[in-house]
C-alpha positions as CSV (number, residue, x, y, z in Angstrom):
1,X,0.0,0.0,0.0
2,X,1.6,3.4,-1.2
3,X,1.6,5.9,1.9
4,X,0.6,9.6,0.9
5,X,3.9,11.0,2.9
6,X,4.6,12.9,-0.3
7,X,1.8,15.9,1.1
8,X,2.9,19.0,2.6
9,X,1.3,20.5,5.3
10,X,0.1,24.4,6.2
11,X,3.0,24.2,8.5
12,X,5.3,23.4,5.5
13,X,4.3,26.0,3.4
14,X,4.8,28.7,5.7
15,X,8.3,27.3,7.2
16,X,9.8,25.9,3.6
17,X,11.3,28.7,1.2
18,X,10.5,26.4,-1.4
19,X,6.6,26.5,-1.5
20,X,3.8,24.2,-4.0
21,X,5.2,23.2,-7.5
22,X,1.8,24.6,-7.9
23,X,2.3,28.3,-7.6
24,X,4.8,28.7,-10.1
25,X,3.5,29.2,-13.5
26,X,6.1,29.6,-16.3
27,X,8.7,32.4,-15.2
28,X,10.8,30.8,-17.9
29,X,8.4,32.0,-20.4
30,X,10.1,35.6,-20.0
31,X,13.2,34.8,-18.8
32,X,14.5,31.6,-19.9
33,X,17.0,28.8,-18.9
34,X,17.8,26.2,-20.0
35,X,15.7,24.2,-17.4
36,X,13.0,26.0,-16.8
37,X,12.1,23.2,-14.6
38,X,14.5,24.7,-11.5
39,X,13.1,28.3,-11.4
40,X,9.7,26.5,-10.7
41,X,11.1,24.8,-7.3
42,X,13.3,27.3,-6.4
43,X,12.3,30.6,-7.2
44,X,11.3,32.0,-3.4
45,X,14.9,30.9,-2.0
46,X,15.2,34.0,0.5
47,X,18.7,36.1,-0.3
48,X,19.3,36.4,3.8
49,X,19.8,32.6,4.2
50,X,22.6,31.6,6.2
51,X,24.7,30.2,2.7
52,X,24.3,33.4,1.6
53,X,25.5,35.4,4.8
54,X,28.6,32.5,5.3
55,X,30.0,33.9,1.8
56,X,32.5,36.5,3.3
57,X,36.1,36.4,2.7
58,X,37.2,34.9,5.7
59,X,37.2,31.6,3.4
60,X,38.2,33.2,0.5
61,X,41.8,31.2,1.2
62,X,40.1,27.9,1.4
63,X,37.8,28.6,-1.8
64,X,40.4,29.4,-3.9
65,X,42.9,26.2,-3.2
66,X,40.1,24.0,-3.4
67,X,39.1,25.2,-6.6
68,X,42.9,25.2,-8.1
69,X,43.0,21.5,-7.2
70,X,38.9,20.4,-8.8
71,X,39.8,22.4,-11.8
72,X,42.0,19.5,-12.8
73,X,39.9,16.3,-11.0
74,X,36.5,17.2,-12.2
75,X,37.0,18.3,-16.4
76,X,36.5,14.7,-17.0
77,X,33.0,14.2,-15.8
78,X,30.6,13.0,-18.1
79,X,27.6,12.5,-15.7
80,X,26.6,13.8,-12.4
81,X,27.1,10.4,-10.9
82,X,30.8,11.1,-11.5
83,X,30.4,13.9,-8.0
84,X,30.2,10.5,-6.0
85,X,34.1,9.6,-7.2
86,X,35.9,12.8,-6.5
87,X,36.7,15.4,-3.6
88,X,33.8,17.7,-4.1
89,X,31.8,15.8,-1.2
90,X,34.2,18.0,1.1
91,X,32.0,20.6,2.2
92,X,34.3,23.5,2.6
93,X,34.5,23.4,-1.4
94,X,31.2,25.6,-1.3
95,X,31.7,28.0,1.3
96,X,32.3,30.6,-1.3
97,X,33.1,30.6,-5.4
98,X,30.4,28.3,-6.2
99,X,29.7,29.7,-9.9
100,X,33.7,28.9,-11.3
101,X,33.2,25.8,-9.4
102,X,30.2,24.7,-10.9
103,X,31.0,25.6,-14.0
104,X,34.4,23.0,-14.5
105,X,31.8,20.2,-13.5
106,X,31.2,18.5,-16.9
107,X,29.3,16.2,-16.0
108,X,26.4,18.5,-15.3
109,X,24.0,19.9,-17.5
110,X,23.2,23.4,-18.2
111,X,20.6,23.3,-15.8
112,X,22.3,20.9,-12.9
113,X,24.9,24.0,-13.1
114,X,22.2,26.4,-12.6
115,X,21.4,24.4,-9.3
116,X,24.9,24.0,-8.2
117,X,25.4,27.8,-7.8
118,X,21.9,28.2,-6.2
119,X,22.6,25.5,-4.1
120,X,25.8,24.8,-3.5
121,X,25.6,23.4,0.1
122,X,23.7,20.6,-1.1
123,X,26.0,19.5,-4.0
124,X,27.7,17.7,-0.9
125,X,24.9,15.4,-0.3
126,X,23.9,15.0,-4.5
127,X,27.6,13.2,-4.4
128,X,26.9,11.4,-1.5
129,X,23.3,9.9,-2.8
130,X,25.2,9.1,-6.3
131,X,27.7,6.9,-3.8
132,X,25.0,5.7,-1.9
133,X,23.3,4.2,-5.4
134,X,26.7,3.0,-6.6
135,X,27.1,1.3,-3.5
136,X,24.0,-0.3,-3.1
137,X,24.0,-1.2,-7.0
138,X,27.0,-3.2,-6.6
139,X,26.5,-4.9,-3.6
140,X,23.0,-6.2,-5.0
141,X,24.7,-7.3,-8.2
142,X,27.7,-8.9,-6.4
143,X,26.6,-11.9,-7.6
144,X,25.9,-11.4,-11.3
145,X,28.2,-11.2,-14.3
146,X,27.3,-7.4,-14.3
147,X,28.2,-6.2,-11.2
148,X,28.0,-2.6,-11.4
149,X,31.7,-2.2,-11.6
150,X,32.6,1.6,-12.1
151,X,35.8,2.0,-14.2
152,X,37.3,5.5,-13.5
153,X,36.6,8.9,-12.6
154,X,34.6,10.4,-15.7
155,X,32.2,8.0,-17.0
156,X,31.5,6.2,-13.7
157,X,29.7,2.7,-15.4
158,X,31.8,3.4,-18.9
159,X,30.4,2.9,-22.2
160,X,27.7,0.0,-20.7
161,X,25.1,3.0,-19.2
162,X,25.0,3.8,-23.3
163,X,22.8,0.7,-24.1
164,X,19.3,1.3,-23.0
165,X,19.3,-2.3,-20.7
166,X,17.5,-3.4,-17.8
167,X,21.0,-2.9,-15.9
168,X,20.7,0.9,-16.8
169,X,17.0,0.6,-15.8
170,X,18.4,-0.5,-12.0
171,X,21.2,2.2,-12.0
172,X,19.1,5.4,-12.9
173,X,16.4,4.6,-10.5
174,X,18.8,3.5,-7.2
175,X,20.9,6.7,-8.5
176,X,18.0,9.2,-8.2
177,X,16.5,6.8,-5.0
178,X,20.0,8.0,-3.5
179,X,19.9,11.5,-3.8
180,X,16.2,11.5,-2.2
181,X,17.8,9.6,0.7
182,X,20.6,11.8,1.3
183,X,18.9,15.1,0.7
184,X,15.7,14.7,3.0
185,X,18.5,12.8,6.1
186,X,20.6,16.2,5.4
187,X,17.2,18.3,5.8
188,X,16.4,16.3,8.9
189,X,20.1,16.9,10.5
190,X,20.3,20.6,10.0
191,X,23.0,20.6,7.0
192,X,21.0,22.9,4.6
193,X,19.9,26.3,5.1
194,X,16.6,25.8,3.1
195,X,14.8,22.5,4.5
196,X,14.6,21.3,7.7
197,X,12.6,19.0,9.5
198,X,9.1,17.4,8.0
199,X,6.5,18.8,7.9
200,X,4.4,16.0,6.4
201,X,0.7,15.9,7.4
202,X,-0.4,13.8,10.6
203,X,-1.4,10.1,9.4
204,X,-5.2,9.6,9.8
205,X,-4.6,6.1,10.9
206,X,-2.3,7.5,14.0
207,X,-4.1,6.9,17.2
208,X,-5.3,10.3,18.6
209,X,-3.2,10.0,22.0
210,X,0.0,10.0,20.2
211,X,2.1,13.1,19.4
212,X,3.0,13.9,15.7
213,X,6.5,15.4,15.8
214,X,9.8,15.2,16.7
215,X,12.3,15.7,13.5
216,X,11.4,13.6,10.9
217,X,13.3,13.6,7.2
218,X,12.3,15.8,5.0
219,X,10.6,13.5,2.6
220,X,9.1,16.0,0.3
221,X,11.6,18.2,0.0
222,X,14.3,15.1,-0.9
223,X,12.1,14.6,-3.4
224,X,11.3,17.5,-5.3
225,X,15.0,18.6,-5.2
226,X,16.0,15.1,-6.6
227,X,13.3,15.4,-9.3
228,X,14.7,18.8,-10.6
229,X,18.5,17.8,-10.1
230,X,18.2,14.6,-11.5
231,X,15.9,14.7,-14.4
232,X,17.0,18.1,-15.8
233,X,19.9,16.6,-17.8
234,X,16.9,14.5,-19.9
235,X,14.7,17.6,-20.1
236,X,16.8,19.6,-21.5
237,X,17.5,17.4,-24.5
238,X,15.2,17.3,-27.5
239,X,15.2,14.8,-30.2
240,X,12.8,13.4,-33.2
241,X,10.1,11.9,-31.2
242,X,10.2,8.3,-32.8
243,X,13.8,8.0,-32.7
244,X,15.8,5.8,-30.3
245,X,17.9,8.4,-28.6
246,X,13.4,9.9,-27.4
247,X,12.8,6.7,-26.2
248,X,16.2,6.4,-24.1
249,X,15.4,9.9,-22.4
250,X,11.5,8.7,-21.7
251,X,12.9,5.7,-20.2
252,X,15.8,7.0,-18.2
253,X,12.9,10.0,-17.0
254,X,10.5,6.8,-15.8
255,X,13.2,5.2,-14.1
256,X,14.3,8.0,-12.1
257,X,10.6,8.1,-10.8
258,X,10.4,4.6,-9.8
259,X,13.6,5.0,-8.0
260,X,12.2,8.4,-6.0
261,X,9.0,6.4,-5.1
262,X,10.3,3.7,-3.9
263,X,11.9,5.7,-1.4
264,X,8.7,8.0,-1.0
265,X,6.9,3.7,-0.8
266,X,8.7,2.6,2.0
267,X,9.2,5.9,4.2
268,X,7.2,4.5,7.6
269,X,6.0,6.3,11.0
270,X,8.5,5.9,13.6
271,X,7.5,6.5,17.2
272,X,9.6,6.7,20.6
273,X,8.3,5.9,24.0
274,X,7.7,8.2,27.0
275,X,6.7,7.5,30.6
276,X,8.2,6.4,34.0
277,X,10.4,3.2,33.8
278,X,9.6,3.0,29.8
279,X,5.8,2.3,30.7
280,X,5.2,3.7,27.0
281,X,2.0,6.0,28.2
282,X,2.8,8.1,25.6
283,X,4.5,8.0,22.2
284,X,5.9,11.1,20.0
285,X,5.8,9.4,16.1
286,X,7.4,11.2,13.3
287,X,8.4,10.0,9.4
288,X,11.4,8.6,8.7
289,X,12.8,6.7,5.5
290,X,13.6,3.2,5.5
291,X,16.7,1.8,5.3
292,X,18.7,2.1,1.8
293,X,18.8,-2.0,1.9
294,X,15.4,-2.3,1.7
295,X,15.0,0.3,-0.6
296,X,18.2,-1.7,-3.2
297,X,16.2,-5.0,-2.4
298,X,12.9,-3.6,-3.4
299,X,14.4,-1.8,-6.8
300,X,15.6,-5.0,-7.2
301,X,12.8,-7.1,-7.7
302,X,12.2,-4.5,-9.9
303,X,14.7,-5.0,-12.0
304,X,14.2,-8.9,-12.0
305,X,10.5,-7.8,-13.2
306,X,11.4,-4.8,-15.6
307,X,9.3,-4.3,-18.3
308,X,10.8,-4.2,-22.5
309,X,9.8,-1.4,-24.3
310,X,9.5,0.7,-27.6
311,X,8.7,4.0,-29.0
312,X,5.5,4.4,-30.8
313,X,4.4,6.9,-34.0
314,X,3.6,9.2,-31.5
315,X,6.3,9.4,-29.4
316,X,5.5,7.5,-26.4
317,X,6.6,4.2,-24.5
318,X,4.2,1.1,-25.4
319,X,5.2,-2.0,-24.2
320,X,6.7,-4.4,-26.6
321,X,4.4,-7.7,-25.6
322,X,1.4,-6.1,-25.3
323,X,-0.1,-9.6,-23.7
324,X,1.3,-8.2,-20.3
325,X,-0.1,-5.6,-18.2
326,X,0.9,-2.1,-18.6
327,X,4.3,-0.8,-16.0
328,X,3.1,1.5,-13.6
329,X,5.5,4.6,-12.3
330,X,6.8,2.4,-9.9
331,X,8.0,-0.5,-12.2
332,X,11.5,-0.5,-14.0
333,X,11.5,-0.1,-18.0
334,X,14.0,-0.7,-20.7
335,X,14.2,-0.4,-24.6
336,X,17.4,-2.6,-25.5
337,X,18.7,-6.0,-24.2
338,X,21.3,-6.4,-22.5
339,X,24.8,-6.9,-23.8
340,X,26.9,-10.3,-23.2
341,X,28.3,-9.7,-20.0
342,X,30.7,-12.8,-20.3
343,X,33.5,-11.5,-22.2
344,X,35.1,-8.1,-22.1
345,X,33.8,-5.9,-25.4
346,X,35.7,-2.6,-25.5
347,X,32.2,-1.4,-27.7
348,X,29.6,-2.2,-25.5
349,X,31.6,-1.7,-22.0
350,X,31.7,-4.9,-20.7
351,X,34.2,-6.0,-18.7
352,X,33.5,-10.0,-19.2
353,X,34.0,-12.2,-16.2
354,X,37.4,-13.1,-16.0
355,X,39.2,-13.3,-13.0
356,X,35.9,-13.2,-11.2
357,X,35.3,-15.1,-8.1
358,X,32.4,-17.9,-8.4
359,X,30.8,-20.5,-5.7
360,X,32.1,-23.7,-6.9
361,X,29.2,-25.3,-5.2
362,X,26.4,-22.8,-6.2
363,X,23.9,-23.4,-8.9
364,X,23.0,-20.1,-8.8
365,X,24.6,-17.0,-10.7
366,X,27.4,-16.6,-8.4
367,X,28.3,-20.5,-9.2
368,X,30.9,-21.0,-11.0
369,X,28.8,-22.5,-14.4
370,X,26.8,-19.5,-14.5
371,X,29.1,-16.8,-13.5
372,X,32.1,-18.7,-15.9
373,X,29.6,-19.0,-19.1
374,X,30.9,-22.4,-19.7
375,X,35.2,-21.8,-19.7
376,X,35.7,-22.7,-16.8
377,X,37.7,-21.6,-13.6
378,X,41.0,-22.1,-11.7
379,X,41.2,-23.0,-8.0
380,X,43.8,-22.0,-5.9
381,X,44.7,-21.4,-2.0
382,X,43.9,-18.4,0.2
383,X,44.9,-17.4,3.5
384,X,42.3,-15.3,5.2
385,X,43.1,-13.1,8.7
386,X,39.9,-13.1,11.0
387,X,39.1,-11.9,14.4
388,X,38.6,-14.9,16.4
389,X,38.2,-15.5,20.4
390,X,37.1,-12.3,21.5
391,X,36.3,-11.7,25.1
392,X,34.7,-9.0,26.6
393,X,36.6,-7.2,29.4
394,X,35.1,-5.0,32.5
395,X,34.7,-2.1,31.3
396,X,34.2,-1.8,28.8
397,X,36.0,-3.5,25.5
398,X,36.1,-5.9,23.8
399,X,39.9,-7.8,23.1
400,X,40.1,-10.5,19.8
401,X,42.9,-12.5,18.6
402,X,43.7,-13.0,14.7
403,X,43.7,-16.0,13.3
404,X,44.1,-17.1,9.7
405,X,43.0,-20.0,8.1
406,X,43.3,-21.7,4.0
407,X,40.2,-21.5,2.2
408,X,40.0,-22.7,-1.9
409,X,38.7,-20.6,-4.0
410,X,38.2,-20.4,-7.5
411,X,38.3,-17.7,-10.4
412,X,37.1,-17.8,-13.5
413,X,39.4,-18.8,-16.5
């Protein structure tokens, strides 16, 4: 059952500079950019903020070095998942000269640049949701012959995120699913000067004796600003409507979504107990997003269940088997099969599976049949160090020996 966290209460939109997507009407239509879509979010951000008011020369110092050394890390970007594999997640970076800054970033659109200098103290947390989805993506394909591997500083995934797979599918949507986790947490904690704690609407279901507050994350707010971010790369780009290179900018747009709701999907109530001696006589309840596991495993299943698509006359996404129900936002899409992930093709981007390690006695994809494709694998001896016979010592610590042992293992020829 979807929850309806997504709502913003009267409370919100008299504490949140960044009011109903509602209110905005086209400002672009006079005064455009490039993504219009950002002045429609953004547009009330108040000038006396404490970002702006921190911009005084004191830092100047700091700026400036920092900026000398991302000029030569960051010209290689080619997408804005590339801010999860460099130094910009060091805060101090946007204390002050956030418009050079942004502007040697790459891998950011037109628009995402436009952001970047509105809101710089939040570029800290965009790079830290991209690492979140990078991590989560390869630890839930650690068993596959894709296995999210990223391959340098500049194009993160390499040439594979070109094909239009179901692997892509998983990637956009845990990517964007990131950057609502970290945003909304960062809200929540205090970290940026235009959010803070939710406002969401009291549950109906909550029982009437128990409190709706304390500081929950700022679901809504995670959300709109990872829809903007995220998505204006796609918007900005225009193509014939029946051509390939459309449908690959529809798909990546619905995949993004699915990611963002899953998060929204799984954000729960949370409550704490009060009383004498943790009797419980009264609770304080406030939102809170799920853990990023669950939200991997869900997208997951998604991606086991992803749906193949293709560009119609008039420019939209129809399935390709029309036998089979329609996807809805929260399902994964895709408009190409996957490559052969078996053996390392410089034009495609895989990197094969050699030297992989494989289960030996799995019949699954991580055994050694599947994960091999049939060439089969070398076994050879390991020596592992462990913590072993650990006591626990008054007070308070605990002490462990190491201890190694031989294991076989086996790679994949």
């Amino acid at each position: 059952m979807r929850n309806s966290y997504m709502g913003t209460s009267e409370d919100d939109k008299t504490r949140s500079p960044a009011p109903s997507m509602l209110s905005y009407e086209f400002m672009c239509r006079t005064n455009p950019f490039t993504s219009c879509s950002f002045r429609m979010l953004f547009m009330n951000r108040p000038s006396s903020s404490g970002w702006v008011r921190a911009m005084d020369t004191r830092h100047g110092v700091v700026a400036i070095t920092f900026l000398a050394f991302f000029m030569q890390v960051v010209v290689e970007a080619t997408s804005w998942w590339s801010l999860a594999m460099n130094p910009l997640l060091i805060p101090e970076a946007y204390i002050i000269g956030a418009q050079p800054l942004c502007s040697q970033l790459a891998g950011l659109s037109k628009g995402q640049k436009k952001l970047c200098q509105l809101y710089q103290d939040h570029m800290q947390y965009i790079g830290e949701g991209a690492k979140t989805g990078i991590r989560e993506c390869q630890y839930q394909f650690r068993h596959r012959r894709w296995n999210c591997s990223t391959v340098d500083n500049s194009s993160v995934f390499g040439r594979v995120m070109q094909i239009g797979s179901r692997e892509a599918a998983f990637t956009y949507a845990i990517s964007a699913a990131g950057v609502v986790n970290a945003v909304s947490r960062a809200c929540r904690e205090g970290e940026l000067s235009s959010c803070g704690c939710s406002r969401a609407a009291r549950p109906k279901d909550l029982p009437r004796d128990w409190l709706w507050g304390g500081c929950g994350d700022n679901l809504n707010y995670g959300y709109r600003f990872s829809k903007e971010f995220v998505d204006a790369r796609e918007r900005e780009k225009t193509y014939e409507k029946t051509s390939m290179e459309s449908a690959r900018l529809l798909m990546n747009l619905h995949n993004n979504e699915a990611g963002r709701r899953m998060v929204s999907d799984l954000a729960h109530v949370s409550c704490k107990c009060h009383g004498v001696s943790g009797s419980c006589s009264l609770k304080t309840c406030w939102l809170q997003l799920a853990d990023f596991r669950k939200v991997g495993d869900a997208l997951k299943e998604k991606y086991d269940s992803a749906v193949a698509m293709k560009i119609n006359t008039r420019g939209k996404l129809v399935q390709v088997h029309s036998k089979f129900n329609p996807p809805t936002n929260h399902d994964l899409v895709y408009v190409e099969q996957s490559p052969d992930y078996c053996v390392q093709n410089h034009s495609t981007g895989s990197l094969g599976t050699q030297g992989r390690l494989c289960n030996k006695t799995s019949e699954g994809m991580d055994g050694c049949a599947l994960m091999c494709c049939g060439r089969g694998y070398d076994q050879f001896k390991a020596t592992l160090v462990e913590r072993c016979h650990c006591k626990f010592h008054w007070c308070c610590y605990v002490k462990c020996k190491r201890c190694t042992r031989v294991v076989d293992q086996f790679v994949c020829k």
